[in-house]
C-alpha positions as CSV (number, residue, x, y, z in Angstrom):
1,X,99.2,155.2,98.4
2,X,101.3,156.4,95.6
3,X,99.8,156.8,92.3
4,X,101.7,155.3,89.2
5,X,102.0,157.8,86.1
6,X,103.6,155.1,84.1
7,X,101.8,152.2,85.1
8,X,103.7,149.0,84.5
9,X,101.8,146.3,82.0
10,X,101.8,142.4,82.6
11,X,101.4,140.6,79.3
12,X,97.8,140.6,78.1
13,X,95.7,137.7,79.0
14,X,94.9,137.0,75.8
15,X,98.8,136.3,75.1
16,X,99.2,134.7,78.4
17,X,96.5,131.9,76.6
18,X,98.7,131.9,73.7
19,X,102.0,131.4,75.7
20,X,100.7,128.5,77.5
21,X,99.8,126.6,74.8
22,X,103.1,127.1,72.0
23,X,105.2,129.6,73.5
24,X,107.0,132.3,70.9
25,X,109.9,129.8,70.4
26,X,107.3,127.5,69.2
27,X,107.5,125.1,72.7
28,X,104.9,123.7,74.3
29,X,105.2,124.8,78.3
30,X,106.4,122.7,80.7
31,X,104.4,123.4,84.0
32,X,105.9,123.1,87.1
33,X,105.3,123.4,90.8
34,X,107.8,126.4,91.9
35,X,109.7,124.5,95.1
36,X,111.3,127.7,96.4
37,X,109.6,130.8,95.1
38,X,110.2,134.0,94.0
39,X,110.0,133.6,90.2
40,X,109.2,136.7,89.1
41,X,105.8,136.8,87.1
42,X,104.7,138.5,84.1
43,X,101.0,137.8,84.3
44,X,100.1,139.0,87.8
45,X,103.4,141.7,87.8
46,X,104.1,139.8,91.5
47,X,107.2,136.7,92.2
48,X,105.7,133.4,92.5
49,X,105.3,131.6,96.0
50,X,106.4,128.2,96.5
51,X,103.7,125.6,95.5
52,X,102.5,127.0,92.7
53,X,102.4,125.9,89.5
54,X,104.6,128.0,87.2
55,X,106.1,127.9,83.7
56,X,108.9,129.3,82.2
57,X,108.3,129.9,78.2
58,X,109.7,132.2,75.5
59,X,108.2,135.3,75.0
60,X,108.8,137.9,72.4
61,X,107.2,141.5,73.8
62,X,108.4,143.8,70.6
63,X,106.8,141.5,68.0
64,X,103.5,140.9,69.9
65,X,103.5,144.9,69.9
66,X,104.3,145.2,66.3
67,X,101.8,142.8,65.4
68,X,99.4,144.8,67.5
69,X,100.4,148.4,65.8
70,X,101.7,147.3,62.6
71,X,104.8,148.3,63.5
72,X,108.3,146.6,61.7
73,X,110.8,146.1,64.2
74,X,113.1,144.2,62.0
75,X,116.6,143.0,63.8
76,X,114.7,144.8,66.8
77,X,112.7,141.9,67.6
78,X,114.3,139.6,70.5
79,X,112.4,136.8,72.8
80,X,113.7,135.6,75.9
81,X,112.5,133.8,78.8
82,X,109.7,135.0,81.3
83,X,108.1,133.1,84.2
84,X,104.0,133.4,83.6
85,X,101.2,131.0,86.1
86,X,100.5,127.8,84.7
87,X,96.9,128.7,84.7
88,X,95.3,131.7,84.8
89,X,95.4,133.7,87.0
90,X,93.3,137.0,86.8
91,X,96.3,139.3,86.7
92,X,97.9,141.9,89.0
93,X,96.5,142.3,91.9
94,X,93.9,145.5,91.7
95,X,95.6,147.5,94.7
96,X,99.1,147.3,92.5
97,X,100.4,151.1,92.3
98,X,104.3,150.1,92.2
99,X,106.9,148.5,90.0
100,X,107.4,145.0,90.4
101,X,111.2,143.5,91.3
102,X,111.6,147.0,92.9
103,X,114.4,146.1,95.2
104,X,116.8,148.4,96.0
105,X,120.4,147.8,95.0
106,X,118.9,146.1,91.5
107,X,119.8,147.0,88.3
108,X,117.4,147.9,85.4
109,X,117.7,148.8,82.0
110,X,115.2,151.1,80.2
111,X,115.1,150.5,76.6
112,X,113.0,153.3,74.6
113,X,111.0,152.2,71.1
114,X,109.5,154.0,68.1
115,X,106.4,153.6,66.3
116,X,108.2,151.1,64.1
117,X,109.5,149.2,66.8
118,X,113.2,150.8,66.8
119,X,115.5,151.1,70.1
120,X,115.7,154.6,69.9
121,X,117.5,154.9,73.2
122,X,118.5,153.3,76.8
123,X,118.8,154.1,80.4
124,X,120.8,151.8,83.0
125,X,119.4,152.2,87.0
126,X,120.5,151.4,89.8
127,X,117.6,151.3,92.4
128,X,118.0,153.4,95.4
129,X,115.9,153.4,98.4
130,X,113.1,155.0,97.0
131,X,112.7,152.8,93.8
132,X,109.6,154.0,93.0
133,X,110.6,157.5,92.3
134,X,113.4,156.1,90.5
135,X,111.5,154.6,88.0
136,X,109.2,157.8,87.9
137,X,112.0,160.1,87.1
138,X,113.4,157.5,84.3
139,X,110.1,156.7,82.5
140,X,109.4,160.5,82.4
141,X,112.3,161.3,81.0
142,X,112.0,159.0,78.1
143,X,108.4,159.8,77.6
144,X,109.9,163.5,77.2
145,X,111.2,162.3,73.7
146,X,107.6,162.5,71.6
147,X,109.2,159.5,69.1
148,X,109.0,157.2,72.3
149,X,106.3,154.7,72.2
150,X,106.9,152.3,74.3
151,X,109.7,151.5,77.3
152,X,110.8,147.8,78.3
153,X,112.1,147.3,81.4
154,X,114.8,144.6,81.7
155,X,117.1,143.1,84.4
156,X,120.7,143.5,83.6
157,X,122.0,140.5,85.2
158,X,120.0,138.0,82.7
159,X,118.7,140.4,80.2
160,X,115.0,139.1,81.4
161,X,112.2,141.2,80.3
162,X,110.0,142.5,83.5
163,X,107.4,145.0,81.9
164,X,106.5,147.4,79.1
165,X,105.0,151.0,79.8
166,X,103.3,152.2,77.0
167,X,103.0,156.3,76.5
168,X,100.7,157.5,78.2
């Protein structure tokens, strides 16, 4: 099995409760059963199967942080669109050493953050074979700047947030 260095961070159950109630737009969820799958999660870090019941809500990863940390991201601070379980759903599952939406041929953004909550940098990747090294090599390489806090990892074809890897 390989061992994660940068382990990749659904959003926090206590959020997820949040979420599914108002979401950070200030919508209440609309819950759905997924009729073909694939939706990738945020909760459980894993795409949805068909049948389940899903939701698709705003979500706004920088300013749950800030409030967290105290930091001030100012025109920083985005939300967009994540797919999360209905219900819960106890998270990823405990045997989860990889990135999600790994797929080779995908491409990713890495966008690095401050203490304050400033984009202090970015990274595009393509995903080659070995995805998982690929994403090694990238996180490490922005934890080599000591003002990085925290690194979001996006999809470039929608923008969508996947997940945030906090420094280690």
């Amino acid at each position: 099995m390989t061992t994660t260095t940068f382990p990749p961070l659904p959003i926090p159950s206590a959020v997820l409760k949040e979420l599914r109630v108002r979401d950070d737009a200030g919508r209440t969820p609309r819950p759905y059963p997924d009729d073909e799958g694939g939706a990738p999660l945020r909760c459980c870090l894993r795409s949805s199967t068909v049948g389940e019941r899903i939701a698709l809500v705003s979500y706004a990863p920088l300013r749950r942080w800030a409030a967290r940390t105290g930091a001030d991201p100012g025109a920083y601070d985005e939300q967009g669109p994540v797919f999360v379980h209905a219900e819960e759903c106890g998270g990823p599952a405990s045997d989860n050493s990889g990135y999600p939406w790994a797929r080779p041929g995908a491409l990713r953004v890495l966008r690095r953050y401050d203490d304050r909550g400033h984009i202090t940098g970015g990274r595009m990747l393509l995903l080659p074979d070995d995805a998982h090294a690929a994403f090694a090599h990238a996180l490490a390489e922005a934890f080599h700047d000591p003002g990085t806090a925290q690194v979001h990892v996006r999809a470039v074809e929608f923008g969508c947030f996947h997940f945030c890897v906090d420094r280690p």
